[in-house]
PATORFI-820007 format. One record per residue: residue number from 1; residue in one letter; x, y, z of N, C-alpha, C in turn. Coordinates in steps of 0.2 Angstrom, whole numbers. Atoms other than C-alpha are relative to their C-alpha. Layout:
REM PATORFI-820007
<roro seq="NUM" type="A" n_c1="X" n_c2="Y" n_c3="Z" ca_c1="X" ca_c2="Y" ca_c3="Z" c_c1="X" c_c2="Y" c_c3="Z"/>
...
This chain:
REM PATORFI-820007
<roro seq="1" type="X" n_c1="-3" n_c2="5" n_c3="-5" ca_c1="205" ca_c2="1209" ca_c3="421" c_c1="4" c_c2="-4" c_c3="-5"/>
<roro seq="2" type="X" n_c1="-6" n_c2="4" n_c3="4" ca_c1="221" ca_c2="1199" ca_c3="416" c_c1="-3" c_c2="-9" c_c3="-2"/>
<roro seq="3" type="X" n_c1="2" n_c2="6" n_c3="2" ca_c1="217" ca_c2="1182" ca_c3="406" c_c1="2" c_c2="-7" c_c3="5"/>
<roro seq="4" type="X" n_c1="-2" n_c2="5" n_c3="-6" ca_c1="219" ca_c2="1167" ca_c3="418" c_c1="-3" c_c2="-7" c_c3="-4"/>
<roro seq="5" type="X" n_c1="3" n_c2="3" n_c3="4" ca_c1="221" ca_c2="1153" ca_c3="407" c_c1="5" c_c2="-7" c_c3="4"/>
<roro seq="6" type="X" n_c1="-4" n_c2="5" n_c3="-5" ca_c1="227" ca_c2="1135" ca_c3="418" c_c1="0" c_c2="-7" c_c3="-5"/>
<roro seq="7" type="X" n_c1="-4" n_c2="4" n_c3="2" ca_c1="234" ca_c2="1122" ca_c3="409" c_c1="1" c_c2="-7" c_c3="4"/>
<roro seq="8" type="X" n_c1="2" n_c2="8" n_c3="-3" ca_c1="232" ca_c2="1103" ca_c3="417" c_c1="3" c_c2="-5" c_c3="-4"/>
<roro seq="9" type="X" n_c1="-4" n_c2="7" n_c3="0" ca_c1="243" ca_c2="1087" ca_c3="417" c_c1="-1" c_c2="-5" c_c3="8"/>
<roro seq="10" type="X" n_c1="1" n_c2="4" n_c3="-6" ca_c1="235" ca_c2="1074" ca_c3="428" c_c1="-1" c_c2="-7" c_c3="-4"/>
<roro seq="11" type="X" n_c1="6" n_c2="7" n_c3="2" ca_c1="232" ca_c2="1054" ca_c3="421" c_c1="-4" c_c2="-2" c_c3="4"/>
<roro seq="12" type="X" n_c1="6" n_c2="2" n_c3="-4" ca_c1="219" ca_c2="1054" ca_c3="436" c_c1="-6" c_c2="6" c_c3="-4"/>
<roro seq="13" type="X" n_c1="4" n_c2="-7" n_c3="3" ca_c1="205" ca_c2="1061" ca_c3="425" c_c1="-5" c_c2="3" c_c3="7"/>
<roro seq="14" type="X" n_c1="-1" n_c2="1" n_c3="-7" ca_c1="197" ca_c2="1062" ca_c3="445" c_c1="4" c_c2="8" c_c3="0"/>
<roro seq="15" type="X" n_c1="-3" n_c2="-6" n_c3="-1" ca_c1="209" ca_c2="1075" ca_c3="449" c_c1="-2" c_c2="5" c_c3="-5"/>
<roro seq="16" type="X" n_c1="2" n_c2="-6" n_c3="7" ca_c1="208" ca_c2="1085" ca_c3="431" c_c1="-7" c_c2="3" c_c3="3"/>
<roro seq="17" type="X" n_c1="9" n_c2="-1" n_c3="-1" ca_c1="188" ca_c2="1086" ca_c3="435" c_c1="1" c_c2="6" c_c3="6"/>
<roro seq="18" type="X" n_c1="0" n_c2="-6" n_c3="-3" ca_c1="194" ca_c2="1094" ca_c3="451" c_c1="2" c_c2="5" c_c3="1"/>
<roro seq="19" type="X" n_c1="-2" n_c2="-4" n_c3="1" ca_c1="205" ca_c2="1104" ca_c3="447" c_c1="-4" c_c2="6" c_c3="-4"/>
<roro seq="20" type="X" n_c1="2" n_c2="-5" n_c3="4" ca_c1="196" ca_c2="1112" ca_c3="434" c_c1="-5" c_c2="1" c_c3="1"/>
<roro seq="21" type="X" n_c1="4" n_c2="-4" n_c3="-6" ca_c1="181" ca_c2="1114" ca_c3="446" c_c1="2" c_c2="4" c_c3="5"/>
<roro seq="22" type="X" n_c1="-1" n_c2="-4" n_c3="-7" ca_c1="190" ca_c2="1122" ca_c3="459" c_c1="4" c_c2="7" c_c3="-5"/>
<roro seq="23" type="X" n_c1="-4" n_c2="-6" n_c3="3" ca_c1="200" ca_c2="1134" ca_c3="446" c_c1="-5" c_c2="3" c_c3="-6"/>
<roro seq="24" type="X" n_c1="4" n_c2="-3" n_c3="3" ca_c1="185" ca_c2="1138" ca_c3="434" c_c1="-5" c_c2="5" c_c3="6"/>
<roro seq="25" type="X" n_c1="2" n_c2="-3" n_c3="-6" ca_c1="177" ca_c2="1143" ca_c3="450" c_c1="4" c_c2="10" c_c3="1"/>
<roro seq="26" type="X" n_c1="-5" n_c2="-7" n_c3="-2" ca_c1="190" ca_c2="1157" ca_c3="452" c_c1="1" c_c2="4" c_c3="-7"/>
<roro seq="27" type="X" n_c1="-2" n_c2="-4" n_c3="7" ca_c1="191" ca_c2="1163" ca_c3="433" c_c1="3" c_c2="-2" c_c3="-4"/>
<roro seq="28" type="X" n_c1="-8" n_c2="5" n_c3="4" ca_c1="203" ca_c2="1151" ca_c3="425" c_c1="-6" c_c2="-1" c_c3="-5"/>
<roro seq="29" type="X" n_c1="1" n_c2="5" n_c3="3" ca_c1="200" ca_c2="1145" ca_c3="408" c_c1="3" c_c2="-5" c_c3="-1"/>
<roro seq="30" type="X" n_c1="-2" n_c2="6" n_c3="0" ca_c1="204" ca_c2="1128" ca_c3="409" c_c1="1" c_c2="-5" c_c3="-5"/>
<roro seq="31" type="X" n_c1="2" n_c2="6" n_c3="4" ca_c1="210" ca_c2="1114" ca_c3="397" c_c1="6" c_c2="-4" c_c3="6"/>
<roro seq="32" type="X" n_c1="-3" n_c2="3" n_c3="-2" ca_c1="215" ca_c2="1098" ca_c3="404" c_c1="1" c_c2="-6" c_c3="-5"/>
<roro seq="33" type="X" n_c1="-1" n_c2="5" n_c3="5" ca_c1="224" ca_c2="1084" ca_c3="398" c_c1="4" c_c2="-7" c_c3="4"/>
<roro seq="34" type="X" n_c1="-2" n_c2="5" n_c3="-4" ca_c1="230" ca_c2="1067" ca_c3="404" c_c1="7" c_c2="-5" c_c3="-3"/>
<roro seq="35" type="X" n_c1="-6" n_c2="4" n_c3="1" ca_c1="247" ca_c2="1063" ca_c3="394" c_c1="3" c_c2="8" c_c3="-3"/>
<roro seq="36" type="X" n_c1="-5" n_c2="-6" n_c3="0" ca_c1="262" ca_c2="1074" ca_c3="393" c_c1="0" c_c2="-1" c_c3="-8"/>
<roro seq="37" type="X" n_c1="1" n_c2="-4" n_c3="7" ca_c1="261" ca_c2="1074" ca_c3="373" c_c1="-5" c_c2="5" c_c3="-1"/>
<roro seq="38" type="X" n_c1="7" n_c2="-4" n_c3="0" ca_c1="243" ca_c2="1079" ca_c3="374" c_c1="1" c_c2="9" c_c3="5"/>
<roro seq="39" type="X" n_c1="1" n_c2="-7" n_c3="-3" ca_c1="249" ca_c2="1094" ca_c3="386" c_c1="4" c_c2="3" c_c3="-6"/>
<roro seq="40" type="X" n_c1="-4" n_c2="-4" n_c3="7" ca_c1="263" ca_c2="1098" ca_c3="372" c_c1="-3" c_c2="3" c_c3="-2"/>
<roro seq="41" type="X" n_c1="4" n_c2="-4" n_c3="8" ca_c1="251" ca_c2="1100" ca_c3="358" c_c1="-6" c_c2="4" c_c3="4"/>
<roro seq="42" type="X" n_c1="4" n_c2="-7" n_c3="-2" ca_c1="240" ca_c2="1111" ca_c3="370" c_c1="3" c_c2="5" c_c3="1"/>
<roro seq="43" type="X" n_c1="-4" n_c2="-4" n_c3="-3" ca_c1="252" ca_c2="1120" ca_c3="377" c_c1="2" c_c2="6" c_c3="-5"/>
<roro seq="44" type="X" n_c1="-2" n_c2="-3" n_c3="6" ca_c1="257" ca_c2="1130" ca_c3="360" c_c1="-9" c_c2="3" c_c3="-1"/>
<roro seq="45" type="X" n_c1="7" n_c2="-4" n_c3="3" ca_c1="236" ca_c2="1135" ca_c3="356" c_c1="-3" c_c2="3" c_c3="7"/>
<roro seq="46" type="X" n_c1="3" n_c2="-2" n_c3="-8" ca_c1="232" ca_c2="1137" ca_c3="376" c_c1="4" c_c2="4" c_c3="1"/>
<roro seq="47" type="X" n_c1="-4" n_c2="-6" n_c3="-2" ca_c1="245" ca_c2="1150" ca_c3="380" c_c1="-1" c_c2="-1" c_c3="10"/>
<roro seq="48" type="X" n_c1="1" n_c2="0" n_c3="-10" ca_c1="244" ca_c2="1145" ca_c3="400" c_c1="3" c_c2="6" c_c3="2"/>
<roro seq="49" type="X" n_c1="-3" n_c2="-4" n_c3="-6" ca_c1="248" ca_c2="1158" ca_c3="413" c_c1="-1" c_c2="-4" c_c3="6"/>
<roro seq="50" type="X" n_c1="0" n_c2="5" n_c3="-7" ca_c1="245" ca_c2="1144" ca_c3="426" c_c1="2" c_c2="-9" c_c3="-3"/>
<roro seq="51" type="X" n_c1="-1" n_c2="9" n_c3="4" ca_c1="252" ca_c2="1125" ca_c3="423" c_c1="-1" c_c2="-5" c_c3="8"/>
<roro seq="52" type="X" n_c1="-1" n_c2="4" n_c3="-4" ca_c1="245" ca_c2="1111" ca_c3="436" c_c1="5" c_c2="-6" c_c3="-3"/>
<roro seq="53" type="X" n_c1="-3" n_c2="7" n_c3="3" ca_c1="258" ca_c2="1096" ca_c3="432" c_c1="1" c_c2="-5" c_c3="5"/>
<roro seq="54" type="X" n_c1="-1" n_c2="7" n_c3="-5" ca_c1="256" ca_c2="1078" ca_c3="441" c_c1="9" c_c2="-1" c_c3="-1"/>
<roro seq="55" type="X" n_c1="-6" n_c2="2" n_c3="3" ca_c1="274" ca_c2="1070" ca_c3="441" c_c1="0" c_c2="-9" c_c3="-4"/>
<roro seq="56" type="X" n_c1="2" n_c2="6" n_c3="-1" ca_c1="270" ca_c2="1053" ca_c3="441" c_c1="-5" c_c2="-1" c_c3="-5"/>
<roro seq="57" type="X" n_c1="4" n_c2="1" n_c3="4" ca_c1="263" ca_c2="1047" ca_c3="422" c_c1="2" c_c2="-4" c_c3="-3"/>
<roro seq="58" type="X" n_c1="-2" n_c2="4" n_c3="5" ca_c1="263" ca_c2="1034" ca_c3="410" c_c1="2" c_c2="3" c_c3="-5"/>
<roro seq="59" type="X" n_c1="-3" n_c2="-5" n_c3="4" ca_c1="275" ca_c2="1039" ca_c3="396" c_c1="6" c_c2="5" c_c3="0"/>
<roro seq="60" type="X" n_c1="-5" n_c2="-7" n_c3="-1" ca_c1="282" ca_c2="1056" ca_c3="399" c_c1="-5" c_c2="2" c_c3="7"/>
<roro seq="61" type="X" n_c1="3" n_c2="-2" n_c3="-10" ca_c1="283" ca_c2="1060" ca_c3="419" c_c1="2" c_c2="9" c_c3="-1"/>
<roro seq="62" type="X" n_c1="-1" n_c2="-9" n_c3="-1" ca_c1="284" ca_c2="1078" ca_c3="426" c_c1="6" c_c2="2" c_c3="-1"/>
<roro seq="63" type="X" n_c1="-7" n_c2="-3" n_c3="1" ca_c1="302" ca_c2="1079" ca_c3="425" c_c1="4" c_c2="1" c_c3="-6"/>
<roro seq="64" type="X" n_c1="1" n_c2="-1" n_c3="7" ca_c1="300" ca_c2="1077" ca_c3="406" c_c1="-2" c_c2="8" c_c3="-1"/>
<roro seq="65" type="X" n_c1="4" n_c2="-7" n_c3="4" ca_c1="288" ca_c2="1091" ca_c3="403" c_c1="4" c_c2="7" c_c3="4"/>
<roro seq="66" type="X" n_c1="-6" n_c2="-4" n_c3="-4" ca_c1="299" ca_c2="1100" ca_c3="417" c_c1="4" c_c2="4" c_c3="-4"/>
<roro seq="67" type="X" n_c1="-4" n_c2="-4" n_c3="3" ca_c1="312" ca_c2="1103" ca_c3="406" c_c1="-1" c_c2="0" c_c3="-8"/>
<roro seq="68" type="X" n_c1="2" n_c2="-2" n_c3="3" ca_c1="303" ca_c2="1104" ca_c3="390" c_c1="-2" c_c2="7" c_c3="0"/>
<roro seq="69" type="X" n_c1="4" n_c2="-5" n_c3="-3" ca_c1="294" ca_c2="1118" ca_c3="397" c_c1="9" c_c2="7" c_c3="2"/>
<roro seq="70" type="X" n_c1="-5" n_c2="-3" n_c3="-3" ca_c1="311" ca_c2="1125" ca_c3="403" c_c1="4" c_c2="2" c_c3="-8"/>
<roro seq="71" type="X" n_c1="-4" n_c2="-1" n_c3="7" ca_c1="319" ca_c2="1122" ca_c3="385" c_c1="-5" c_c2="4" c_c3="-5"/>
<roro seq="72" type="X" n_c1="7" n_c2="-6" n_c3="4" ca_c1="302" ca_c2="1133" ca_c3="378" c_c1="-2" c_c2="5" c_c3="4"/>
<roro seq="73" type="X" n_c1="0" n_c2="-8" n_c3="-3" ca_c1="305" ca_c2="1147" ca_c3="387" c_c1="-7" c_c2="2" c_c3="6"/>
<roro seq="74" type="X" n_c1="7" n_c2="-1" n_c3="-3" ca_c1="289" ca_c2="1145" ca_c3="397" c_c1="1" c_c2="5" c_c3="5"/>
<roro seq="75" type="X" n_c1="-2" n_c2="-3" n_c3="-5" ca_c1="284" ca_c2="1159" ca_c3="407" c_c1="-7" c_c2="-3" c_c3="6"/>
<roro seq="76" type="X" n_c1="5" n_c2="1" n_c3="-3" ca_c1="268" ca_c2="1152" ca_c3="415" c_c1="4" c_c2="-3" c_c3="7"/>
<roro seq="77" type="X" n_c1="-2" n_c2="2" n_c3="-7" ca_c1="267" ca_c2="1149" ca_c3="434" c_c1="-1" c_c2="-7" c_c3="-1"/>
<roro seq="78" type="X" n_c1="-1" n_c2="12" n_c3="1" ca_c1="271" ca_c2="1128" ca_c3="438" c_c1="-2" c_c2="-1" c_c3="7"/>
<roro seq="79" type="X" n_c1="2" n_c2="3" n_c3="-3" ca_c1="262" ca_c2="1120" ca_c3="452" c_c1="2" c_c2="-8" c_c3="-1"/>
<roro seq="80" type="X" n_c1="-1" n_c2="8" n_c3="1" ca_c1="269" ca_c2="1102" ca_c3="452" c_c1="-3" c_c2="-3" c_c3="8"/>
<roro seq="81" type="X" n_c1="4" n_c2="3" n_c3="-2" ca_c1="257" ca_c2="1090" ca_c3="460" c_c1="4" c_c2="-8" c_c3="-1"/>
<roro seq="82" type="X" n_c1="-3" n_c2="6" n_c3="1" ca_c1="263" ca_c2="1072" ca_c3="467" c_c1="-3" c_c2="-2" c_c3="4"/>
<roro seq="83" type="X" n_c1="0" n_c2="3" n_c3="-6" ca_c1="255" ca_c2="1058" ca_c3="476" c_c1="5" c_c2="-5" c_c3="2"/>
<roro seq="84" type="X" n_c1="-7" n_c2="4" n_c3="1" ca_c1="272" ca_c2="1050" ca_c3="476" c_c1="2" c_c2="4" c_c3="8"/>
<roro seq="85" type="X" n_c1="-3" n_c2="-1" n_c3="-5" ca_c1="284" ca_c2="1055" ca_c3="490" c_c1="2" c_c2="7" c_c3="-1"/>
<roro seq="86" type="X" n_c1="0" n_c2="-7" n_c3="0" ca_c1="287" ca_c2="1074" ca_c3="494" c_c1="6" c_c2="3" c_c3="-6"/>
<roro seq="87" type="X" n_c1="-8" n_c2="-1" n_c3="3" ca_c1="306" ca_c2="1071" ca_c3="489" c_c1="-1" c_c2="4" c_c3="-8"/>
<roro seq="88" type="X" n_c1="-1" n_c2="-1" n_c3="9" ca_c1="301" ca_c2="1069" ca_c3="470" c_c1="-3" c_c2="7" c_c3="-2"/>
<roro seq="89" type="X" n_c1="1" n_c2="-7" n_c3="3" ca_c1="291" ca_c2="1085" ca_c3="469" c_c1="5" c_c2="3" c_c3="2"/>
<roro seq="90" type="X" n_c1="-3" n_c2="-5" n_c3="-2" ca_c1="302" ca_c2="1093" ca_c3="479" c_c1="9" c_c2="2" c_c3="-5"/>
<roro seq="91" type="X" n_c1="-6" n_c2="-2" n_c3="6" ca_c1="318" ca_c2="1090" ca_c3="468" c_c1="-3" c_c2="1" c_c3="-7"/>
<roro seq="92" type="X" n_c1="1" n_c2="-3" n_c3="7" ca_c1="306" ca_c2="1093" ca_c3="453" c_c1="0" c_c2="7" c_c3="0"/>
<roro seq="93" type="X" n_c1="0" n_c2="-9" n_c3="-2" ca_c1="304" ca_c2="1111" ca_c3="460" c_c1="8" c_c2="4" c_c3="-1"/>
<roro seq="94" type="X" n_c1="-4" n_c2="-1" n_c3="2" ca_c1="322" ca_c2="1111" ca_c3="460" c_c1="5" c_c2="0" c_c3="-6"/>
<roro seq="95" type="X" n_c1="-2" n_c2="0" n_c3="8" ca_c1="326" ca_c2="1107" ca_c3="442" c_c1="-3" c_c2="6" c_c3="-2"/>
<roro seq="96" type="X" n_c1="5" n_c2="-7" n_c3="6" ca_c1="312" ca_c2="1119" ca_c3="436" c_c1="3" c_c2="6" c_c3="1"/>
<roro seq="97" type="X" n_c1="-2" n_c2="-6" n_c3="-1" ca_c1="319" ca_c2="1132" ca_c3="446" c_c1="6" c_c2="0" c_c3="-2"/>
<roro seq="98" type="X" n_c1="-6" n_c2="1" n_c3="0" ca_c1="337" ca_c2="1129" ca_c3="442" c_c1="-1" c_c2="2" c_c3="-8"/>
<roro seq="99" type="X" n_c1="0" n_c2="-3" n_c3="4" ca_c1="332" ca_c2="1130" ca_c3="424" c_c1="-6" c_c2="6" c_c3="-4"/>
<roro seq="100" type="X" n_c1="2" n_c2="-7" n_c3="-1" ca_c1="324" ca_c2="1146" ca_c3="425" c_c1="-10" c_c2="0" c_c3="0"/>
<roro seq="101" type="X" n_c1="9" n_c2="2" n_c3="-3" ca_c1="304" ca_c2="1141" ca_c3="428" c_c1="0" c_c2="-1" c_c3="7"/>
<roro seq="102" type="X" n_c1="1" n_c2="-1" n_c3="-8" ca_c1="302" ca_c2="1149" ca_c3="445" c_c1="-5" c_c2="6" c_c3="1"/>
<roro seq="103" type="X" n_c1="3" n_c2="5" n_c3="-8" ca_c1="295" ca_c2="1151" ca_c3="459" c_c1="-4" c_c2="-4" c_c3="-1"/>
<roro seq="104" type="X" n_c1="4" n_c2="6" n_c3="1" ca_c1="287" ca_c2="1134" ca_c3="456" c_c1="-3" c_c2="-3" c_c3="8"/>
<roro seq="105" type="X" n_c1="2" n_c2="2" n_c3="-6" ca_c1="275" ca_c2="1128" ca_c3="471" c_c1="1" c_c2="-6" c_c3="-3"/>
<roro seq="106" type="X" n_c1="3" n_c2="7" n_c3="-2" ca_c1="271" ca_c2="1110" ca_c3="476" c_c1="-4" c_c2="-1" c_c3="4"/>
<roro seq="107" type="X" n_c1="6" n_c2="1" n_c3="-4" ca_c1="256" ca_c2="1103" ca_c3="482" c_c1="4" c_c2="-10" c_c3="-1"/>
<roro seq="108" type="X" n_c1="-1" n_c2="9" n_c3="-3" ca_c1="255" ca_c2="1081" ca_c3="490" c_c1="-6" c_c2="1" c_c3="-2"/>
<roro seq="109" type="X" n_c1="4" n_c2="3" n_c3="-1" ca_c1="242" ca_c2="1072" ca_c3="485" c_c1="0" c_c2="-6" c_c3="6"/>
<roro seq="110" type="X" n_c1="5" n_c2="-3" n_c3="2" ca_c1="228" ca_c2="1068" ca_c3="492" c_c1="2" c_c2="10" c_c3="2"/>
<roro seq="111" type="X" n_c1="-1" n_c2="-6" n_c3="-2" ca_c1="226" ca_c2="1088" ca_c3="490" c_c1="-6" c_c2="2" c_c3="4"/>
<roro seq="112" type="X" n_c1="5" n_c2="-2" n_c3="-3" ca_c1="214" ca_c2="1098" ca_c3="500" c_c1="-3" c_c2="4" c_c3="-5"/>
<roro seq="113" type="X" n_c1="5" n_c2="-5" n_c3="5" ca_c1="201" ca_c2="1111" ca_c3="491" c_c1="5" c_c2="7" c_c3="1"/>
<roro seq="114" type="X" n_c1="-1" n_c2="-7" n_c3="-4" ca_c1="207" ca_c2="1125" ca_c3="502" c_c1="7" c_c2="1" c_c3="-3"/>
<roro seq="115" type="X" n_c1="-3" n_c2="-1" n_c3="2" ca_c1="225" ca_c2="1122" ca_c3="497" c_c1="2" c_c2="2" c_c3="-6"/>
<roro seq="116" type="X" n_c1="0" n_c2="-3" n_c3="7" ca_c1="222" ca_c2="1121" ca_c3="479" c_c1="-1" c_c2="6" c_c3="-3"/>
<roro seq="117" type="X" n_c1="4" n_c2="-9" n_c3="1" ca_c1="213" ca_c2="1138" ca_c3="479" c_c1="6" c_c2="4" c_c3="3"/>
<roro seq="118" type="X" n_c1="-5" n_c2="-5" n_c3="-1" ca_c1="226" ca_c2="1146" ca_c3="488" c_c1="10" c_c2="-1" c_c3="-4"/>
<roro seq="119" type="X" n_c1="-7" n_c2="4" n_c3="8" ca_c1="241" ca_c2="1136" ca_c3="474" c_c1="-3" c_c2="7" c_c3="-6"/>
<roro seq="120" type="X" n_c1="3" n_c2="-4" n_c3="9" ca_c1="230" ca_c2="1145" ca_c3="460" c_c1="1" c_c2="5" c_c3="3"/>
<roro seq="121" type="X" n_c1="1" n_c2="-6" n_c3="0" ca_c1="226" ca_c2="1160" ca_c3="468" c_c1="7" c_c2="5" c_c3="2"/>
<roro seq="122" type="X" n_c1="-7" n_c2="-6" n_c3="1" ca_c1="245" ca_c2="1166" ca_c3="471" c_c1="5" c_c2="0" c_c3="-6"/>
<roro seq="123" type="X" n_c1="-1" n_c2="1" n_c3="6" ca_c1="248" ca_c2="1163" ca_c3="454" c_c1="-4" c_c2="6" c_c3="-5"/>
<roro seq="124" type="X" n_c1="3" n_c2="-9" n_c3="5" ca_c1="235" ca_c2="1178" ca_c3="450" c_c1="4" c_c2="3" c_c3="-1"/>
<roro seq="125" type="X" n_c1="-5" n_c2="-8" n_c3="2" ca_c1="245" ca_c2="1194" ca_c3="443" c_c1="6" c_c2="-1" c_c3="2"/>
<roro seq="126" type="X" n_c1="-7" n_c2="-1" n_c3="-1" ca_c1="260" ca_c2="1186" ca_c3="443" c_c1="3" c_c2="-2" c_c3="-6"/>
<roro seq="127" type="X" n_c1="-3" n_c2="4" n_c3="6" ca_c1="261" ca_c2="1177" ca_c3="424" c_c1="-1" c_c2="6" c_c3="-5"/>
């Protein structure tokens, strides 16, 4: 079975918790982290093949790690999570994919369970 290793950027430690309950659940190894440096420096020892990214964070926002993630060649799939207004995920899905980090979904906070599960789960056997 392929390694399913999921990656998290949330500052609601709240979401992280769930996330990482509802994608352990399915096989994921999980690390989560609550500030965009702290996903850097995981991001290089975790090797994700799945990334949840919030956009909205003290510091460094999604559309930071965005195109970090873009200028590191990242092949993992991107899930970008916002409870901000749809727009902003939706243009950060636009950048990511423009700089070659695609097909990128979006999910709205609040999230449902059911949606989350089916975010991760079409990200199986595609990383």
């Amino acid at each position: 079975m392929q390694e399913r290793r999921l990656l998290v950027c949330d500052d609601e430690p709240a979401f992280g918790r769930l996330v990482r309950k509802v994608a352990e659940a399915m096989g994921f190894d999980v690390c989560v982290t609550t500030q965009g440096h702290d996903f850097i420096e995981a991001y290089g020892s975790f090797a994700p093949t799945t990334i949840v990214l919030d956009m909205i964070m003290p510091g460094m926002d999604g559309n930071e790690l965005v195109l970090w993630l873009a200028e590191h060649r990242c092949t993992a799939r991107v899930i970008i999570i916002t409870g901000f207004t749809p727009d902003y995920a939706a243009h950060a899905k636009i950048l990511a994919e423009y700089k070659g980090l695609g097909p990128v979904l979006t999910l709205q906070k609040p999230i449902e369970v059911a949606a989350l599960r089916d975010a991760l789960g079409s990200t199986l056997g595609s990383a």
